[in-house]
C-alpha positions in Angstrom: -31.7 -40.3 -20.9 -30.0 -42.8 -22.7 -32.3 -45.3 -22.3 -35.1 -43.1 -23.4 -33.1 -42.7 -26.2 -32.2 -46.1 -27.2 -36.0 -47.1 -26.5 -36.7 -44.3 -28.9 -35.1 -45.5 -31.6 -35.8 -49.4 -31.2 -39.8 -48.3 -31.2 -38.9 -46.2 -34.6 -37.4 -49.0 -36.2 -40.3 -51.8 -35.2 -43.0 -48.9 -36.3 -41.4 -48.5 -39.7 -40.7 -52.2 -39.9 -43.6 -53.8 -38.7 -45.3 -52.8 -42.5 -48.2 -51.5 -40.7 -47.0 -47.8 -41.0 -48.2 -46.0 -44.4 -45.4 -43.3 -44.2 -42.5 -45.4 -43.1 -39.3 -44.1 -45.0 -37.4 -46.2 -48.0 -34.2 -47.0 -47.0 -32.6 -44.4 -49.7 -31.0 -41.3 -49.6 -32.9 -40.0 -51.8 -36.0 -40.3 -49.4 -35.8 -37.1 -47.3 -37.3 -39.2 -44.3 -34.8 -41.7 -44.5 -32.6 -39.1 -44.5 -34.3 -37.1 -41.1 -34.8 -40.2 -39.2 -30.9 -41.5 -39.7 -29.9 -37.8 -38.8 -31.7 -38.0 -35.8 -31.2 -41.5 -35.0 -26.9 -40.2 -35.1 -28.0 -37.5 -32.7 -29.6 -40.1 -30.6 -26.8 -42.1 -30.5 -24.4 -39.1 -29.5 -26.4 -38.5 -26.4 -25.9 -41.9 -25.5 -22.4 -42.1 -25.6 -22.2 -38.5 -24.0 -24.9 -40.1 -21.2 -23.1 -43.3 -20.7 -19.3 -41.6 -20.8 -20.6 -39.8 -18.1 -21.9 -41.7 -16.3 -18.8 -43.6 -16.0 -16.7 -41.3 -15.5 -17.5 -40.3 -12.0 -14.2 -38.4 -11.3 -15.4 -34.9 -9.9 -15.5 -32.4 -12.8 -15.7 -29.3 -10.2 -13.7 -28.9 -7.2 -12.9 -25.8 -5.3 -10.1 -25.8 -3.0 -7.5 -24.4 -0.9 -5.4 -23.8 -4.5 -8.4 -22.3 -6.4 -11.6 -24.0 -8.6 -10.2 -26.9 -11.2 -12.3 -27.4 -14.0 -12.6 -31.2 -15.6 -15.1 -31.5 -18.3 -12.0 -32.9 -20.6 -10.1 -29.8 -20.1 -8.3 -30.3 -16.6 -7.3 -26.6 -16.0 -6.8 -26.0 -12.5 -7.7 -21.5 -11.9 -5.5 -20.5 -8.8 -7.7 -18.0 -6.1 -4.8 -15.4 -7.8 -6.3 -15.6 -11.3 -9.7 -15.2 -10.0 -11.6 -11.7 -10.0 -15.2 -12.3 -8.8 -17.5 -15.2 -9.3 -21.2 -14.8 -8.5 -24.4 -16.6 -9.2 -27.0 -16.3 -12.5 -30.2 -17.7 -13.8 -30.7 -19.1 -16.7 -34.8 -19.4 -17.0 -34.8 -22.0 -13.8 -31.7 -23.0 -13.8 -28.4 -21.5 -11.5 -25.4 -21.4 -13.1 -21.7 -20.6 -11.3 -20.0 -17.3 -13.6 -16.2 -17.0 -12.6 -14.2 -14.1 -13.7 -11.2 -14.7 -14.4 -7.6 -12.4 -15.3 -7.3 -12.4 -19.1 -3.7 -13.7 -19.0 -5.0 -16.8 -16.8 -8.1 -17.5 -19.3 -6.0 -17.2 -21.9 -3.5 -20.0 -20.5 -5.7 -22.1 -19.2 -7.0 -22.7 -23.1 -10.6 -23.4 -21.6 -11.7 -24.0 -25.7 -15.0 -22.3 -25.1 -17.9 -22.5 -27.2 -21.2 -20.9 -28.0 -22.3 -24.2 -29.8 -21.5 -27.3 -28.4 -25.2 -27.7 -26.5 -23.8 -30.6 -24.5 -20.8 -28.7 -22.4 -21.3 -27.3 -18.7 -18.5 -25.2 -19.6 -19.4 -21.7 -21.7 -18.2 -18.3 -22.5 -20.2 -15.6 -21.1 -21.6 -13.1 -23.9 -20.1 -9.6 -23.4 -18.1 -10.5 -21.0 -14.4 -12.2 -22.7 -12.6 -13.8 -19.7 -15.4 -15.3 -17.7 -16.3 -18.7 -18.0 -19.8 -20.3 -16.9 -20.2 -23.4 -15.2 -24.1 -25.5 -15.8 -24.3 -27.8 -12.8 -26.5 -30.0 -15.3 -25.3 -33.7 -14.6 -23.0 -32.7 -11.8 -23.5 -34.5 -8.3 -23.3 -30.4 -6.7 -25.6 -27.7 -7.9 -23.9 -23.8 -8.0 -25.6 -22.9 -5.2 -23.2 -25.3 -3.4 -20.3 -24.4 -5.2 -20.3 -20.7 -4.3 -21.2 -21.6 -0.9 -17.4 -23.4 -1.3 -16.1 -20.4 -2.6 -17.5 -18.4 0.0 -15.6 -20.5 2.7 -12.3 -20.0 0.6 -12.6 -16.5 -0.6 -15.8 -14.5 0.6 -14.1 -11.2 -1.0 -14.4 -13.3 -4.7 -18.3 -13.3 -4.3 -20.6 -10.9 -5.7 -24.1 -10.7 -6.3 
């Protein structure tokens, strides 16, 4: 992806540069195309970074263990089997996605630093539900179907359907 990206943006800039293109922005910010190309260009960029950093960091971001599931993805909280209510499986359109419930007192210490926004994160709040976290196995070397299946061999009573 980030080399779709950067080839993305090098092909806009020799478009708009070549002088053949009749709607290639000014380079002012008072040119609203300028403006929504170097907005997108930044967002490009971002997914880069985010593609490369991963990429690079290939320290396991989901393990389940003996001690419970420990969650990287730059928060490094470690959820003991205790702490854990249920966790069970969803689908997102085509995609499976691991839902862990976990004791509000443990969510709350864990400081997880959910968010509804941040597009990017395999990590999100579940809506309607306030201590359960989601994990998206987007970009991770195990999908959730694998990852409950390690669950199951720890705690089968934690799984539900």
């Amino acid at each position: 992806m980030a080399a779709v990206s950067l080839l993305m943006i090098g092909s806009a800039i020799a478009h708009f540069t070549s002088g053949d293109s009749a709607n290639a922005p000014t380079l002012s910010l008072n040119d609203p195309r300028f403006v929504l190309f170097s907005v997108l260009a930044l967002i490009m960029v971002y997914y880069i970074y985010v593609g490369v950093s991963r990429y690079l960091n290939r320290t396991p971001q989901v393990m389940i263990d003996h001690e419970g599931i420990a969650l990287g993805f730059g928060r490094n909280a470690r959820i003991a089997w205790e702490d854990i209510q249920w966790v069970r499986l969803r689908r997102l359109a085509m995609r499976t996605q691991l839902q862990i419930g976990v004791e509000p007192q443990a969510f709350l210490a864990a400081d997880l630093r959910l968010s509804q926004f941040n597009l990017d994160d395999s990590l999100r709040p579940v809506r309607g539900m306030p201590a359960t976290v989601m994990v998206r196995d987007n970009g991770l070397d195990t999908n959730a179907v694998a990852m409950l299946d390690a669950v199951k061999s720890f705690r089968p009573n934690l799984v539900r359907s």
